[in-house]
C-alpha positions in Angstrom: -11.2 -10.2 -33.3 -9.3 -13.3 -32.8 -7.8 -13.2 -36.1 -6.2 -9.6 -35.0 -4.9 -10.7 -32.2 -3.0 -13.8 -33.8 -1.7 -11.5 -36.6 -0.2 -9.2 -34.6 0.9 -11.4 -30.9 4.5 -11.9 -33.1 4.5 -7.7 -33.0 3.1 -7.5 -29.4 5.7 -9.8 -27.8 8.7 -8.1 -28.6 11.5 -8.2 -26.2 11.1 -4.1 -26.4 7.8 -4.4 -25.4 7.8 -7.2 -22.7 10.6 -4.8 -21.0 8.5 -1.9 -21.1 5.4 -3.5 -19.2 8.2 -5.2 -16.8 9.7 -1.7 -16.1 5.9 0.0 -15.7 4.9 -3.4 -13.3 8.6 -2.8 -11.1 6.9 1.4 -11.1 3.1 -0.2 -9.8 4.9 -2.8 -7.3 8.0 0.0 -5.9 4.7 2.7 -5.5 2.9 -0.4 -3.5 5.8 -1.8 -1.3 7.5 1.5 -0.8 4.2 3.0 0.4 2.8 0.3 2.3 5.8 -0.2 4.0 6.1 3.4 5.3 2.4 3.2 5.7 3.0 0.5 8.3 6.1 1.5 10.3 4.0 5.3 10.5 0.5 3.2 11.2 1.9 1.5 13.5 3.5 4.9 15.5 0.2 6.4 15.7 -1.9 3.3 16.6 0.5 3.6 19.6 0.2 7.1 19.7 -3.5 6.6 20.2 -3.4 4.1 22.7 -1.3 6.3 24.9 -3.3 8.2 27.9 -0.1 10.7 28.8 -1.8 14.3 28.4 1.4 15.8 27.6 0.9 14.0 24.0 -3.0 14.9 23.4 -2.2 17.8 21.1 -0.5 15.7 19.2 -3.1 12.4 19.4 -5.4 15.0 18.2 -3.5 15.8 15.3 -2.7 12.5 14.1 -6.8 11.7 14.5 -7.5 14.4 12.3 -4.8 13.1 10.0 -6.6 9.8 9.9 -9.9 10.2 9.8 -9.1 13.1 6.7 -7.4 10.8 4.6 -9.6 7.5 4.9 -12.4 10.2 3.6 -10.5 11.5 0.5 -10.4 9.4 -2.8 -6.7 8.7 -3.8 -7.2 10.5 -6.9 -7.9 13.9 -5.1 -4.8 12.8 -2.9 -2.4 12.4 -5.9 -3.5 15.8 -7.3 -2.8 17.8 -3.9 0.4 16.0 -3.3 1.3 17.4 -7.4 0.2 21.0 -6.1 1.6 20.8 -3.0 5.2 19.3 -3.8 5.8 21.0 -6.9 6.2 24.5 -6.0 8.2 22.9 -2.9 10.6 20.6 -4.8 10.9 22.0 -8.4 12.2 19.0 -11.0 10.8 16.0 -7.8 9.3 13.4 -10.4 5.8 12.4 -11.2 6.7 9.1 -9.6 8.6 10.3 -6.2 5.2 12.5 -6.1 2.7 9.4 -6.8 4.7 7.4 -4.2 4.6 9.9 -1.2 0.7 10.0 -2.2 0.4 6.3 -1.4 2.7 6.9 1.5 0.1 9.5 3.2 -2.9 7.3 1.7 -1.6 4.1 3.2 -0.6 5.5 6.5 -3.9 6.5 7.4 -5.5 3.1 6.5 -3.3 0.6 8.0 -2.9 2.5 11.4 -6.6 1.6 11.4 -5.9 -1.7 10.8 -2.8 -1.9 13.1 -4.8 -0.2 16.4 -7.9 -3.2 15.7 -5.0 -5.8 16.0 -3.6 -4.0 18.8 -6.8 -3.7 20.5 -8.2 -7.5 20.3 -5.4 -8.8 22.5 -6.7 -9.3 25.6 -6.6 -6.7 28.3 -5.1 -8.8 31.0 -2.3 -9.9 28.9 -1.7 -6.1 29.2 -2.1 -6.6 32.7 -0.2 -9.1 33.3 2.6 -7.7 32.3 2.6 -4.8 33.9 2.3 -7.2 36.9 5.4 -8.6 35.9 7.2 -4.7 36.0 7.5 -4.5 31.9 7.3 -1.0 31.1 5.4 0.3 27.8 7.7 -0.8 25.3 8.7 -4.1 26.7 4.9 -5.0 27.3 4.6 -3.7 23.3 7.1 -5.5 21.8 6.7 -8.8 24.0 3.4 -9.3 25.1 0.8 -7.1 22.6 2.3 -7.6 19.0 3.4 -11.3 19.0 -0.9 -11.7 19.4 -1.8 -8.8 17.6 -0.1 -9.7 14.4 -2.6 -12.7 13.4 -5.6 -10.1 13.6 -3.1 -7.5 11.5 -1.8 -9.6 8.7 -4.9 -10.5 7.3 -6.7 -7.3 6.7 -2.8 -5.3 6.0 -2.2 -8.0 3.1 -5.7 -7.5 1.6 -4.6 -3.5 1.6 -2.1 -4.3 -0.1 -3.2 -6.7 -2.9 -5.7 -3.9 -3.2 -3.2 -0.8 -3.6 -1.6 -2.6 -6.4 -4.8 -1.7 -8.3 -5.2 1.7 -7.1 -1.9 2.9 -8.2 -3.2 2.6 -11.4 -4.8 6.1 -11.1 -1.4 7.3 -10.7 -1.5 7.6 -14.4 -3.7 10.5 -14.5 -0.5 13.0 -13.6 1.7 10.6 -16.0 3.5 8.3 -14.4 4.1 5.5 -16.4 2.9 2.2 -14.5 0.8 -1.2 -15.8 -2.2 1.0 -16.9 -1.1 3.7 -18.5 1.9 0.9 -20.1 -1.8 -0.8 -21.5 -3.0 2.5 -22.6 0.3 3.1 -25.0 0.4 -0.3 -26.4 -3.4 0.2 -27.3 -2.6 3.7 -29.0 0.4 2.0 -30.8 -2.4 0.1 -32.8 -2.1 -3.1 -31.1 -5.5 -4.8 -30.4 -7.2 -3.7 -26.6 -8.4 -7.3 -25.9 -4.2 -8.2 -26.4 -2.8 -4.9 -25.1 -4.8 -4.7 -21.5 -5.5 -8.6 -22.0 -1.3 -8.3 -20.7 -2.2 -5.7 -18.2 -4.5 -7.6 -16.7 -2.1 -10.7 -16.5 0.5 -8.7 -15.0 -2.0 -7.3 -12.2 -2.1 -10.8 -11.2 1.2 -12.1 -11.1 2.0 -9.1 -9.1 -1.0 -9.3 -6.8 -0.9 -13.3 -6.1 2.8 -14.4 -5.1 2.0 -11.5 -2.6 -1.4 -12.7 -1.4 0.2 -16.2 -0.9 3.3 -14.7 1.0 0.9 -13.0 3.3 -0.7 -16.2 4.2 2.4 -17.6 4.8 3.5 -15.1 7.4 0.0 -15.2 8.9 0.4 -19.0 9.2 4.2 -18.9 10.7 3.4 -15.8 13.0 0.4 -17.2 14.8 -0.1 -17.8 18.1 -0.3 -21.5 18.1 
């Protein structure tokens, strides 16, 4: 085995090849950070959303509880495939990847808003108080007062999702979309050796997932509450 994978490294590590896993690693880490990223601006709406006790919004806090508790229940793999159905007929020629992305967009949403209302909740209640006492109305008292605490409980568990969805996309490559796994899988049918073809997937996994895990601790550090 060893032997096979000397002989043909010089073959493997082409500059054609080495661009092609680069291109299907920038396709895993643009799914991740475009869908996390929407996942928390739209998490973070409907933690609020659910923290809100007008009545004039409990259609729609219904709605958006339906939304949530639906999608943390479905495996991402179903989600891809109804996303495919769904988009396709809507958007004709919408590619594989816009269609894997919007996927991680809905899965992401409903997890992190999860994770977003637990942060939200563990600041104290008379910090809430307080300022109310001090006439900030529900935005000022948000943006002020309840996320500077919240985001040391937030960080943690939203970096872990993320460092966690750069895996999952890999089942993006059951409807063809050309990221790190299914990258491994054509190298491998090429002839070249499994143990040197997902041997490279596997290092790319974690150069992708680490510099983000240690960025993550690095915000946690610098946005806690001393």
């Amino acid at each position: 085995m060893f032997d096979r994978i000397l002989q043909e490294a010089p073959e493997f590590l082409t500059v054609e090849n080495l661009v092609f896993l680069a291109e299907a690693a920038g396709r895993t880490l643009g799914m991740t950070l475009i869908g996390c990223s929407v996942g928390m601006v739209l998490g973070l709406l409907i933690a609020v959303l659910r923290q809100s006790r007008a009545r004039a919004l409990l259609p729609l806090r219904a709605v958006v509880i339906l939304y949530v508790e639906t999608f943390r229940r479905i495996p991402f793999l179903v989600i891809i495939f109804i996303v495919l159905f769904v988009i396709e007929p809507l958007v004709p020629g919408v590619s594989l990847l816009g269609i894997a992305t919007v996927a991680v967009c809905l899965l992401s949403t409903a997890f992190l808003s999860e994770i977003v209302r637990a942060g939200l909740e563990a600041v104290p209640r008379q910090q809430v108080e307080g300022a109310r006492t001090l006439n900030f109305n529900e935005l000022q008292t948000l943006v002020k007062v309840i996320l500077p605490q919240a985001w040391r409980v937030i960080l943690p568990p939203a970096a872990a999702f993320v460092v966690m969805f750069i895996k999952d996309t890999s089942l993006a490559s059951q409807i063809g979309v050309i990221e790190l796994t299914f990258a491994g899988k054509m190298l491998v049918n090429r002839g070249f050796s499994p143990v040197l073809g997902f041997g490279a997937i596997l290092a790319s996994y974690f150069l992708l997932s680490y510099p983000l895990s240690r960025l993550a601790a690095a915000l946690e550090k610098r946005l806690a509450s001393p």
